[in-house]
RODO-2510 file (C-alpha; in nm, 4 decimals, decimal comma):
residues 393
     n   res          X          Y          Z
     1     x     0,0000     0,0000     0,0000
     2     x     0,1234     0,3730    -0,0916
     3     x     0,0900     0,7146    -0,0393
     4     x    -0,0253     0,7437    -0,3666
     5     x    -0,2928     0,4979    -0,4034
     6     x    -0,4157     0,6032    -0,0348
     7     x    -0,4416     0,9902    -0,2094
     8     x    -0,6059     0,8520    -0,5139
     9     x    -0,8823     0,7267    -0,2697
    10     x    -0,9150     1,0388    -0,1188
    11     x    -0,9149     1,2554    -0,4177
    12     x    -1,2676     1,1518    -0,4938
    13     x    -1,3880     1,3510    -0,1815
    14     x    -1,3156     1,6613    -0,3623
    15     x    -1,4648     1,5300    -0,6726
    16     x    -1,7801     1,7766    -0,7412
    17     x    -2,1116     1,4842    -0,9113
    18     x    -2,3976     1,6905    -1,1116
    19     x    -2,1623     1,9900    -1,1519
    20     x    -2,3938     2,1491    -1,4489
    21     x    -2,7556     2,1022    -1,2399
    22     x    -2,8733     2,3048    -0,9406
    23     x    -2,7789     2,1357    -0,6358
    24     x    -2,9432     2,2685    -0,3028
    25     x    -2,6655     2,0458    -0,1009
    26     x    -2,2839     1,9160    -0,2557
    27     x    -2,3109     1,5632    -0,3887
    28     x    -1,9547     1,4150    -0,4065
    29     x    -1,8365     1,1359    -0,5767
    30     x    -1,6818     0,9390    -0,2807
    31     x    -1,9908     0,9629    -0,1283
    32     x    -2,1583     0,8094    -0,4170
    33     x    -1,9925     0,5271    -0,4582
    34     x    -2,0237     0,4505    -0,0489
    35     x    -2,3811     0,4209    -0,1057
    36     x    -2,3521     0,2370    -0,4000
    37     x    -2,1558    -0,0266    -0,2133
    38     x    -2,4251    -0,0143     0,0975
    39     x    -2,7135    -0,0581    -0,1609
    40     x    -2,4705    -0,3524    -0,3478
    41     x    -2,5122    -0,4865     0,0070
    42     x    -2,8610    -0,4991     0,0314
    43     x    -2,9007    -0,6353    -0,2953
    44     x    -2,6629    -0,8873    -0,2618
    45     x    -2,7974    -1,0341     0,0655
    46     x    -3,0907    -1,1347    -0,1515
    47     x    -2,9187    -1,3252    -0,4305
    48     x    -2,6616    -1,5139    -0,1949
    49     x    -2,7771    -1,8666    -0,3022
    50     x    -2,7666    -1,7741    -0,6581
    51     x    -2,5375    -2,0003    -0,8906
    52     x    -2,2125    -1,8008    -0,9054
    53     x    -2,2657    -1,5301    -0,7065
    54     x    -1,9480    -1,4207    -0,4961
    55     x    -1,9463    -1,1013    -0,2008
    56     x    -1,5472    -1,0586    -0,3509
    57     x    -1,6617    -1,0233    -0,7032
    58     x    -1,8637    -0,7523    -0,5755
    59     x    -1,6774    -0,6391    -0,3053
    60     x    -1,3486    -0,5718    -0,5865
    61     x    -1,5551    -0,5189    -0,8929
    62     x    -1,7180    -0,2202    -0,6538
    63     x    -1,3584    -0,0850    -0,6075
    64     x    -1,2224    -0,1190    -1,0285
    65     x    -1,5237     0,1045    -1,0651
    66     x    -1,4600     0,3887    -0,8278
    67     x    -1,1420     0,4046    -0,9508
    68     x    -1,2383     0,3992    -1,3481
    69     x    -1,4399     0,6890    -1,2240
    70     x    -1,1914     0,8508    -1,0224
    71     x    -1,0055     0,8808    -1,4174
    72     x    -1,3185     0,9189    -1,6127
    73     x    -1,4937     1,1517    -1,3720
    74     x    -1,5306     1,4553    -1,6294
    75     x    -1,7095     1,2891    -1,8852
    76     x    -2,0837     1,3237    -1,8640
    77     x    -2,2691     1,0198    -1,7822
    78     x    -2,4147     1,0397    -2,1465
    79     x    -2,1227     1,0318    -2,3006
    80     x    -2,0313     0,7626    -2,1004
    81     x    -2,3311     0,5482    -2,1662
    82     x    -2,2548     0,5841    -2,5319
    83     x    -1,9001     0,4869    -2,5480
    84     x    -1,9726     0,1743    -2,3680
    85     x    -2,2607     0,1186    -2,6278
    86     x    -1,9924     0,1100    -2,8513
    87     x    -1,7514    -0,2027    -2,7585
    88     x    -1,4599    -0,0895    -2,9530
    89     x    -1,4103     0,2447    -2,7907
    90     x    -1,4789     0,0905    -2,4564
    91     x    -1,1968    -0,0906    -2,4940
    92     x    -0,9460     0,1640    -2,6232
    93     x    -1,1022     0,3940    -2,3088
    94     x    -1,0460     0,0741    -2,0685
    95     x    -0,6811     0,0617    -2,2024
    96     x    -0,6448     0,4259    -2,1620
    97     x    -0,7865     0,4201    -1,7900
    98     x    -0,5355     0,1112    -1,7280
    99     x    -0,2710     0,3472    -1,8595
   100     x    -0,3412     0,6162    -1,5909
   101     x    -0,3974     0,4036    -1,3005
   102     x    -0,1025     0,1510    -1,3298
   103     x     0,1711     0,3378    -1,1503
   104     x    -0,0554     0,3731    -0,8532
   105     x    -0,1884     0,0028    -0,8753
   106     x     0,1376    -0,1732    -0,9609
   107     x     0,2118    -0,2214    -0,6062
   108     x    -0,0938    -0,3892    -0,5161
   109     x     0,0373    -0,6964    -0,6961
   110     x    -0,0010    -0,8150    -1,0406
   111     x    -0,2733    -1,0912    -0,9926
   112     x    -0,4465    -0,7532    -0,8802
   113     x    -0,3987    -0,5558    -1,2112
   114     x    -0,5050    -0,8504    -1,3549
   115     x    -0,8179    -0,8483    -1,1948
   116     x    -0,8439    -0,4903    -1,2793
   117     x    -0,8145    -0,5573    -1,6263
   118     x    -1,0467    -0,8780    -1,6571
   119     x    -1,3370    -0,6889    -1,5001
   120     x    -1,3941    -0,4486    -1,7484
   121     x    -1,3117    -0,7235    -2,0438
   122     x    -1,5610    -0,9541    -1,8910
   123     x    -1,9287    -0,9625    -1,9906
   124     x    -2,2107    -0,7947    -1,7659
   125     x    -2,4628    -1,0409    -1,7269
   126     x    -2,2921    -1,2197    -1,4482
   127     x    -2,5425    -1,1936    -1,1353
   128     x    -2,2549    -0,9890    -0,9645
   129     x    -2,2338    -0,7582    -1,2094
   130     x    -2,5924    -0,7071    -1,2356
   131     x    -2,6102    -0,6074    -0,8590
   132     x    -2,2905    -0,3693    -0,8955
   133     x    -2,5157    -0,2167    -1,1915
   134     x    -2,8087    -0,2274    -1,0395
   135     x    -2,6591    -0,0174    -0,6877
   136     x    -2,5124     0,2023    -0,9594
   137     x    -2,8194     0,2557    -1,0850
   138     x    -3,0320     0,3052    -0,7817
   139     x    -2,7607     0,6121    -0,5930
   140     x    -2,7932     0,7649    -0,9136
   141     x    -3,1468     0,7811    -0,9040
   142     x    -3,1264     0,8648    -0,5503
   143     x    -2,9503     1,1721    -0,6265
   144     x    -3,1149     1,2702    -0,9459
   145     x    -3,4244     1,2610    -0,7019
   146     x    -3,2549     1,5675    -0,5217
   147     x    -3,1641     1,7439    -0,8118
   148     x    -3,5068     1,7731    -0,9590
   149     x    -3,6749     1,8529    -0,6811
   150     x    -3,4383     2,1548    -0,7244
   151     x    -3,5045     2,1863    -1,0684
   152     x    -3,7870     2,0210    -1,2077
   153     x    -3,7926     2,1729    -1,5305
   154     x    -3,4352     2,2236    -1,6145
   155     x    -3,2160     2,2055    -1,8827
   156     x    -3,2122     1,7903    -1,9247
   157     x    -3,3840     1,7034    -1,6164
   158     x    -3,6958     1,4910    -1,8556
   159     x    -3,4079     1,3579    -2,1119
   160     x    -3,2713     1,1997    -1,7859
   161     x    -3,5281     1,1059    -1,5832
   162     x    -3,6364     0,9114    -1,8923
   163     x    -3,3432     0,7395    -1,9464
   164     x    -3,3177     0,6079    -1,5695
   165     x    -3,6845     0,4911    -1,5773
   166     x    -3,6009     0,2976    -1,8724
   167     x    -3,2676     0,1708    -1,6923
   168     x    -3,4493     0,0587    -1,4242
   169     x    -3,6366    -0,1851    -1,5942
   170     x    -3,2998    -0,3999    -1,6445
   171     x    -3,2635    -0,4899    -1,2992
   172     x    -3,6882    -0,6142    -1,1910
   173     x    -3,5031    -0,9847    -1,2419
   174     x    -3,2682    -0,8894    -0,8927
   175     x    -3,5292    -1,0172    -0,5329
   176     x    -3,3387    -0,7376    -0,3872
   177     x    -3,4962    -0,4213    -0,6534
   178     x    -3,8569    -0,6131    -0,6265
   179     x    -3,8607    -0,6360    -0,2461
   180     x    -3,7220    -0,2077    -0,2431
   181     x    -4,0375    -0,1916    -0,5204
   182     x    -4,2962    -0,3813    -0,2254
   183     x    -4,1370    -0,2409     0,0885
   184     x    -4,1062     0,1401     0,2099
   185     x    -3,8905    -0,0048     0,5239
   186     x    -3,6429    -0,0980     0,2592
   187     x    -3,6051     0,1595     0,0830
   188     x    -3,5616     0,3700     0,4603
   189     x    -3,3057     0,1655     0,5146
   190     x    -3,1429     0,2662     0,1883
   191     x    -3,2140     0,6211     0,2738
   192     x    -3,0929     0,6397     0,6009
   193     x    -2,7392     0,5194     0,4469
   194     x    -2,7689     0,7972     0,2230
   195     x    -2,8106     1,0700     0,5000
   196     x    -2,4541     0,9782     0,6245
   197     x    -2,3308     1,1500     0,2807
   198     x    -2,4567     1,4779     0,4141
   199     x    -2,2863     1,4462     0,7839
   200     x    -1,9647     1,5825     0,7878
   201     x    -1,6458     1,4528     1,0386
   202     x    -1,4492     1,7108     1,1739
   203     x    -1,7042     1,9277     1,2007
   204     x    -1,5986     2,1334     1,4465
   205     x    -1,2982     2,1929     1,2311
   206     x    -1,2496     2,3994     0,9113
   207     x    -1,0750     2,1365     0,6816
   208     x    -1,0233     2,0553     0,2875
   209     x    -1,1671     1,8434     0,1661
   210     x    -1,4269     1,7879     0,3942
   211     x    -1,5147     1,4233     0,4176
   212     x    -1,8099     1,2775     0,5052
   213     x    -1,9303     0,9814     0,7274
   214     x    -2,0504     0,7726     0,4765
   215     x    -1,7128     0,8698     0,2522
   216     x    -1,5155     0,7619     0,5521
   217     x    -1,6603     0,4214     0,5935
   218     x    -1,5673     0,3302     0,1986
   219     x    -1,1871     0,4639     0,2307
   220     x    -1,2041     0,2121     0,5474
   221     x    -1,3960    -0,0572     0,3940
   222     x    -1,1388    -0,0768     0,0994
   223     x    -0,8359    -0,0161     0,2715
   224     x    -0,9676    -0,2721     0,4953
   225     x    -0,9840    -0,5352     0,2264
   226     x    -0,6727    -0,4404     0,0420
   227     x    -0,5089    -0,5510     0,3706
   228     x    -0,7006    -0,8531     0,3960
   229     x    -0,5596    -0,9988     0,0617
   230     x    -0,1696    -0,8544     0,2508
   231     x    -0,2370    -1,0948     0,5431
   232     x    -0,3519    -1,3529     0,2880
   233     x    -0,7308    -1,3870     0,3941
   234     x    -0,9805    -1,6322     0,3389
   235     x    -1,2896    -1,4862     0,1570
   236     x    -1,4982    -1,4625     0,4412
   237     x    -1,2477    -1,3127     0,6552
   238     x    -1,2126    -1,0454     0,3492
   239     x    -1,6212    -1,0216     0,3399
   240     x    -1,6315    -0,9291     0,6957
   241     x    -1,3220    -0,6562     0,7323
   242     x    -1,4644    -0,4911     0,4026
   243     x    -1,8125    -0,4675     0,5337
   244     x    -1,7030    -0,4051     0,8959
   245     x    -1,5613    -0,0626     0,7530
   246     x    -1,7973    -0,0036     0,5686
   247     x    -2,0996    -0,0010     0,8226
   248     x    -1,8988     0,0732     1,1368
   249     x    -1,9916     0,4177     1,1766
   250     x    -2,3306     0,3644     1,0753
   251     x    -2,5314     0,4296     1,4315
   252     x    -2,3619     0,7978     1,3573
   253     x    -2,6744     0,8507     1,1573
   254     x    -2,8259     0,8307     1,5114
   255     x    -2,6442     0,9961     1,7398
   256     x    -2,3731     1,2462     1,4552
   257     x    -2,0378     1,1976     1,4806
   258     x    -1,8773     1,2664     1,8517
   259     x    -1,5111     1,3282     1,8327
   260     x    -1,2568     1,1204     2,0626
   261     x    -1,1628     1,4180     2,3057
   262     x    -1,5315     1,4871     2,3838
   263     x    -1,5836     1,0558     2,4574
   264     x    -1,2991     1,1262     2,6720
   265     x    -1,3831     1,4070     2,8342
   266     x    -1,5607     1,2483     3,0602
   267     x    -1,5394     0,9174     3,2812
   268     x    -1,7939     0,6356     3,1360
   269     x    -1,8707     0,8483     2,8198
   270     x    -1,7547     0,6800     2,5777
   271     x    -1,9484     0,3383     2,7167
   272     x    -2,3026     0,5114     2,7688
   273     x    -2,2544     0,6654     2,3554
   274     x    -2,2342     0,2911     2,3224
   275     x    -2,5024     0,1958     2,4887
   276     x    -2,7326     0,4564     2,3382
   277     x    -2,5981     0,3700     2,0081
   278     x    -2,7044     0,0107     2,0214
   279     x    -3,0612     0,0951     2,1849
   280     x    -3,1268     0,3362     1,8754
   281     x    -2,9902     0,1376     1,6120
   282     x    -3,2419    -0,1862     1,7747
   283     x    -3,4954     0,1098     1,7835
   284     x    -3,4588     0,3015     1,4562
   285     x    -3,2437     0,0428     1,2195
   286     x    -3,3135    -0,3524     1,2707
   287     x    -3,6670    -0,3206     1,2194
   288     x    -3,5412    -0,2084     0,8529
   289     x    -3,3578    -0,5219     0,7324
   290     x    -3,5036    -0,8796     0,7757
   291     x    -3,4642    -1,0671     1,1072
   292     x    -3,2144    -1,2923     1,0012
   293     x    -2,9562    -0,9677     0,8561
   294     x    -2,9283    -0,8603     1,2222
   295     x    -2,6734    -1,0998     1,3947
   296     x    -2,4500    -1,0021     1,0850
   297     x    -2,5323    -0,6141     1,1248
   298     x    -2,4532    -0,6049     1,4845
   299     x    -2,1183    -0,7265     1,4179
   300     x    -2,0253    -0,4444     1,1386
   301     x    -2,2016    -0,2102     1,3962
   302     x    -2,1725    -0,3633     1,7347
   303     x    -1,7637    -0,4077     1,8993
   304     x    -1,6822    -0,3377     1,5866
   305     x    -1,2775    -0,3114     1,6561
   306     x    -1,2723    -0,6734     1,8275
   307     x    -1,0641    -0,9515     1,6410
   308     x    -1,3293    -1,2492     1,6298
   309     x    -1,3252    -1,5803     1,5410
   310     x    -1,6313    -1,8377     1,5715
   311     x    -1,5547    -2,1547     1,7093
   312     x    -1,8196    -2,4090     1,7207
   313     x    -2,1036    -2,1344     1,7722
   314     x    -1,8913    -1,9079     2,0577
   315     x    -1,7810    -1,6201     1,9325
   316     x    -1,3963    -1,5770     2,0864
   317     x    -1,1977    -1,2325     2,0717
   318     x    -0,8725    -1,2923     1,9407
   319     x    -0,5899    -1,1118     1,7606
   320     x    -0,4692    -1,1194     1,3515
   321     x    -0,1706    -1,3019     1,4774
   322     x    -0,3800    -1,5752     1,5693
   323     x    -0,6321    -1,5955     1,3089
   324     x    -0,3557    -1,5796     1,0526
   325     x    -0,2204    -1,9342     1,2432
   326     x    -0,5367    -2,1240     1,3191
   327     x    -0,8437    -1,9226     1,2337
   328     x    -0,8047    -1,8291     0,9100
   329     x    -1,0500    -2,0486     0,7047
   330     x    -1,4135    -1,9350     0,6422
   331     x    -1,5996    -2,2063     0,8774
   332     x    -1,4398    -1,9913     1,1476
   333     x    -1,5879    -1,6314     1,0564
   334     x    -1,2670    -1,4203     1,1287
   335     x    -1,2901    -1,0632     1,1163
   336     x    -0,9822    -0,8162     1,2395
   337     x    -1,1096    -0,6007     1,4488
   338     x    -0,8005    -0,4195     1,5928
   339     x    -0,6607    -0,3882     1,2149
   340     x    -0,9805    -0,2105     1,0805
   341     x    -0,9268     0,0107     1,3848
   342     x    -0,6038     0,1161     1,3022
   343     x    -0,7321     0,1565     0,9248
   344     x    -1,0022     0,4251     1,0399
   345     x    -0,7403     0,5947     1,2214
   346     x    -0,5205     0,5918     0,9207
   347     x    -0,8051     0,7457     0,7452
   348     x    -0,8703     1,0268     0,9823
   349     x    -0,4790     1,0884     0,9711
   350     x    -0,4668     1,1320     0,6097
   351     x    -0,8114     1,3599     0,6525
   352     x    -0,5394     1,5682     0,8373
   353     x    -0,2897     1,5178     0,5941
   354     x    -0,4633     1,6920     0,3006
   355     x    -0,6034     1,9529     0,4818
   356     x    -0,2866     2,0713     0,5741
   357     x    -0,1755     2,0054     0,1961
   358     x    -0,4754     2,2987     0,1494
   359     x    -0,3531     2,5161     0,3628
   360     x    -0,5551     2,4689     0,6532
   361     x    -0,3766     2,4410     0,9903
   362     x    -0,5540     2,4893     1,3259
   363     x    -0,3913     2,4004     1,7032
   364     x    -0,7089     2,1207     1,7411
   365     x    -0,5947     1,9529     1,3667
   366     x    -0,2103     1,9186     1,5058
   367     x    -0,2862     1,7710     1,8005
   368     x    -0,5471     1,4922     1,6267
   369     x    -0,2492     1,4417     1,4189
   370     x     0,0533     1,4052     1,6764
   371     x    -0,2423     1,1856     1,8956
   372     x    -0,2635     0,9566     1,6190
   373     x     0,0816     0,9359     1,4781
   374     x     0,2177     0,8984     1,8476
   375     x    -0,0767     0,6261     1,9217
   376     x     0,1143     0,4046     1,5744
   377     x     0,4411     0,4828     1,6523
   378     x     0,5583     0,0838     1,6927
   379     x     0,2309    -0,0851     1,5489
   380     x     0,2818    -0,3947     1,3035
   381     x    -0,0796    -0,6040     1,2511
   382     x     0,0112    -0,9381     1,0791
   383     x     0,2387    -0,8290     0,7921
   384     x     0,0966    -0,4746     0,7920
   385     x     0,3450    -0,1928     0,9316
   386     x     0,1382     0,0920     0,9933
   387     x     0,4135     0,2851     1,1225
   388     x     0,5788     0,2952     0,7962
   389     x     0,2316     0,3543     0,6593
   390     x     0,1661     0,6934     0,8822
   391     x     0,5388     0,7751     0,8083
   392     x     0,4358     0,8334     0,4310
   393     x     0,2202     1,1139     0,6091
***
């Protein structure tokens, strides 16, 4: 993992979406593709049993996209559409996107690039696919919703809402669209994902770029699973630290997001936040998902920064160390806790990072960084050396 890549993650939180519409709040492209991977979620959990359906396929072919966009991101969605109508220009563009990204991605590994490569080469009628598509599809909407409520009769606003009506009508086949089509509680759910775009970290801090929650939990899930593969995972190991990250902050919706000096401001804080966390999200979130999503939930939600393993039905905390040596096979439902920790912490140091890289400096944003750096000084997770990591910083 580099500095680079890590940057090219981040450089999508700056990345303006709907740039030529009225927007009455900023939609970013980070944030975008975090819901799209919460909605691929959902939609996934319904098509598990399906012949050849895989949570890495999604879970990686999620990630090739973001960063095709993160090249791509100034060409209008309609130009777009029609270049990949076209399959000879979609592969010269492909090429050309390979081009850009290959310095950054070369030291991921080459059975990675491969991957990279295959995924846009390969046809899009897998059932994986279709649900990456379909989530694609569906945060679009979700934000073209927005926009013409701003702007109902603007310049392109019918051309468009057209076209996604008749886009939608790809993905009835997927249990996951019909049962958002039957259920309101569904689409909440989907909804209240979305409303973590529009709450800001650091917000009691003037920095640049400002991230959001729900951009946050993406940078961790993927970072997450880029580590996983390091440490040499097994897939359900890799399942659970991507979607840990990606739904760990998720009671935030509930409750915003309380910095670490204020939970430690005073004794027992940070355990009652906890407490009212978990009564809120039984409350105001399980009742949106089916019954049998909610052991799974509570453990991207719930302790989310334990190392667990599941050994004949008990639930153990352990370390990576160990799971690496005897836990590290998929009838044991691993998940490293303390390394996604230090992942969301490397996240909120980079945060720092680039807002000083803007210009911004404040006494509060040097002493979140020194906390953090000094708090990773000597850390090594598995293979991982995250004080080499912060060092880049």
């Amino acid at each position: 993992m580099t500095k680079e890549f890590i940057l090219e993650l981040f450089s999508a939180a700056a990345m303006q979406r709907w740039n030529d519409k009225i927007r009455p709040v900023e939609l970013k492209e980070l944030d975008k593709q975090a819901h799209k991977m919460t909605i691929a979620y959902f939609l996934g959990k319904f098509e598990e049993s399906t012949e050849g359906f895989s949570w890495i396929e999604i879970i990686e072919g999620g990630l090739f996209e973001f960063l095709e966009r993160l090249v791509i991101t100034d060409l209008k969605p309609q130009v777009f559409n029609r270049i990949k109508e076209d399959k000879k220009k979609y592969r010269e563009l492909t090429k050309w996107v390979f081009a850009k990204l290959e310095p950054v991605l070369s030291p991921l590994g080459g059975e990675f690039l491969e991957r990279f490569q295959h995924y846009f080469a390969s046809a899009d009628n897998t059932v994986n696919k279709k649900i990456i598509n379909a989530a694609h599809f569906y945060a679009t909407r979700w934000e073209f919703d927005i926009i013409e409520r701003a702007n109902p009769t603007g310049y392109e606003i019918p051309e468009i809402k057209s076209f996604l009506q008749a886009r939608q009508e790809r993905y009835y086949d997927l249990a996951g669209i019909q049962q958002l089509a039957l259920y309101q509680k569904y689409r909440n759910f989907l909804d209240l994902c979305g409303q973590l775009r529009f709450q800001y970290r650091w917000s009691h801090i003037n920095m640049i770029p400002r991230t959001s929650v729900l951009g946050h939990m993406l940078i961790v899930a993927i970072l997450a699973y880029l580590f996983s593969l390091q440490v040499g995972a097994c897939p359900r190991r890799c399942f659970n630290n991507y979607f840990t990250g990606l739904f760990h902050d998720l009671p935030e919706v509930l409750t915003r997001d309380i910095i670490s000096p204020v939970k430690r401001s005073i004794e027992g804080l940070d355990s009652l936040i906890k407490a009212y966390e978990k009564e809120q999200m039984d409350k105001e979130v399980f009742n949106l998902i089916p019954f049998n999503w909610h052991d799974e939930m509570k453990t991207f939600t719930e302790d989310e920064f334990s190392s667990i393993a599941d050994i004949d039905g008990n639930v153990v905390i352990t370390d990576t160390e160990t799971i690496n040596r005897q836990y590290n096979e998929d009838r044991y439902n691993p998940r490293d806790g303390a390394m996604i920790k230090a992942v969301d912490d490397l996240a909120a140091y980079v945060e720092t990072y680039c807002s000083l890289e803007n210009g911004v400096r404040s006494p509060e944003l040097a002493e979140a960084r020194r906390s953090i750096r000094d708090k990773y000084r000597d850390t090594v997770i598995g293979n991982i050396l995250f004080h080499a990591l912060f060092a880049q910083f």
